[in-house]
N, C-alpha and C positions, 0 to 999 in steps of 0.2 A: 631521593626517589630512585628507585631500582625497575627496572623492565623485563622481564622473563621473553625470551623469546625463544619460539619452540620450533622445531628444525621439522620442517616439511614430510609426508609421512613417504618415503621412497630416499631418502637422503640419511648416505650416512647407517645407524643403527636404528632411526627413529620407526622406523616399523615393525624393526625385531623386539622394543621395548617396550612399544605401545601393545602388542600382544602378548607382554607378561615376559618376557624371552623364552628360554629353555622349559622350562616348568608351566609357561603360559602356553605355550604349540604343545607342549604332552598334553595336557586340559583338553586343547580343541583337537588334537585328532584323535584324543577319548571318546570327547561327545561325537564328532563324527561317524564313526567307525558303529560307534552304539543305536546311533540315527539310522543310520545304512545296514544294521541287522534289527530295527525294530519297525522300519517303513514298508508298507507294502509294493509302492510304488518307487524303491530301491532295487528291487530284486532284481533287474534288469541290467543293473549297474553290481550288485553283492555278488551276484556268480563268477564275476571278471576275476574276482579275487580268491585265496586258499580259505578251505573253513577255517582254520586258523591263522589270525591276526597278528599275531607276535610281531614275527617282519615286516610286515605290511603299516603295520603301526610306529615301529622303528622308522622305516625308511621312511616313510612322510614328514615324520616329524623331524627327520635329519634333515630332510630337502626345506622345508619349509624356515627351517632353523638358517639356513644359510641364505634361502633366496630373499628374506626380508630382512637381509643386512646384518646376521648374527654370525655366528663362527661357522664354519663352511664345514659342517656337520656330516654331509652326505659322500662329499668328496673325500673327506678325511676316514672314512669306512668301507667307500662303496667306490668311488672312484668318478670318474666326471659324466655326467647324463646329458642326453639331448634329449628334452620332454618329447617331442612328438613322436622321432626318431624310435625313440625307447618302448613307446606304447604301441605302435606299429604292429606288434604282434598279437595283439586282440582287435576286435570288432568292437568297436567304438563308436556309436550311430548317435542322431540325437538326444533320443531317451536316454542311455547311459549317459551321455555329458550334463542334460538336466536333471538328471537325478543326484547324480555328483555333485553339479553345484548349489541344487534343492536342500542336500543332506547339510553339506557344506553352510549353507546359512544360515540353516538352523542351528549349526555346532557355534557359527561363530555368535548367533543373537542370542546363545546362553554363558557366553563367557564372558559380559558384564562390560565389554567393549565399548568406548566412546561409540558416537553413533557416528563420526567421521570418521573413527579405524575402522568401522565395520564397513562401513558401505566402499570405502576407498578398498578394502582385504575383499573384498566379494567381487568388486570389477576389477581387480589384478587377476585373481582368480580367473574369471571370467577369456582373459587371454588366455592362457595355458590348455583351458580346456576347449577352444574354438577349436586352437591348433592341436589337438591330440583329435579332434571328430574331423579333420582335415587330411590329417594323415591318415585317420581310420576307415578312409574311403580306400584306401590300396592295399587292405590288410590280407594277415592268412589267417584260419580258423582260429576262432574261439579258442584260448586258456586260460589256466588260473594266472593271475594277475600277483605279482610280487609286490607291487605298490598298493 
């Protein structure tokens, strides 16, 4: 008799793998990104960023690659980030945090995710972008947004 035991989803790679790894984060910040130019209730949060997505879609998906325990993607390209630190230079209010992470749940409830990866990916989430609407209380004007 054999017993599978599966490794807690924050431990280890176990969260890098349960969203598919490399190929699964391109998936969601596909959907993402596609959510966030086809929502109306985005726009708020879509201006932050350049009309074109290229980098912006790269570097999420490097950050996101590395911060759920997979190869450290964003460092290895971009160099080491401080999430709130970094955001700092946009205005970043409620609305843009709940739309981000509005967009954000929707990307993650179509990429076929257990419903314990999802909900645990959505309240990690959830951290990152209190402390970006945190920081975005001291900010300077409005720019396009690289991330």
């Amino acid at each position: 008799m054999s017993t599978t035991l599966s490794v807690p989803f924050g431990v280890g790679d176990a969260s890098f793998q349960a969203a598919g790894g490399e190929s699964g984060l391109t998936r969601l910040v596909e959907a993402f990104y596609q959510i966030m130019d086809e929502r109306e209730d985005a726009i708020c949060v879509r201006r932050l960023y350049p009309r074109d997505l290229i980098e912006a879609r790269k570097r999420l998906a490097a950050f996101l690659c590395g911060w759920l325990g997979g190869p450290r993607r964003y460092a290895e390209h971009y160099g080491s980030i401080n999430i709130p630190q970094f955001h700092t230079r946009w205005k970043v209010g409620e609305a843009e945090r709940d739309a981000w992470l509005g967009c954000m749940a929707l990307a993650i409830a179509k990429q076929g995710y257990s419903a314990d990866f999802a909900d645990y990916l959505l309240a990690q989430l959830q951290i990152p972008a209190e402390r970006i609407l945190q920081a975005g209380q001291h900010t300077c004007p409005q720019q396009s947004a690289p991330l």
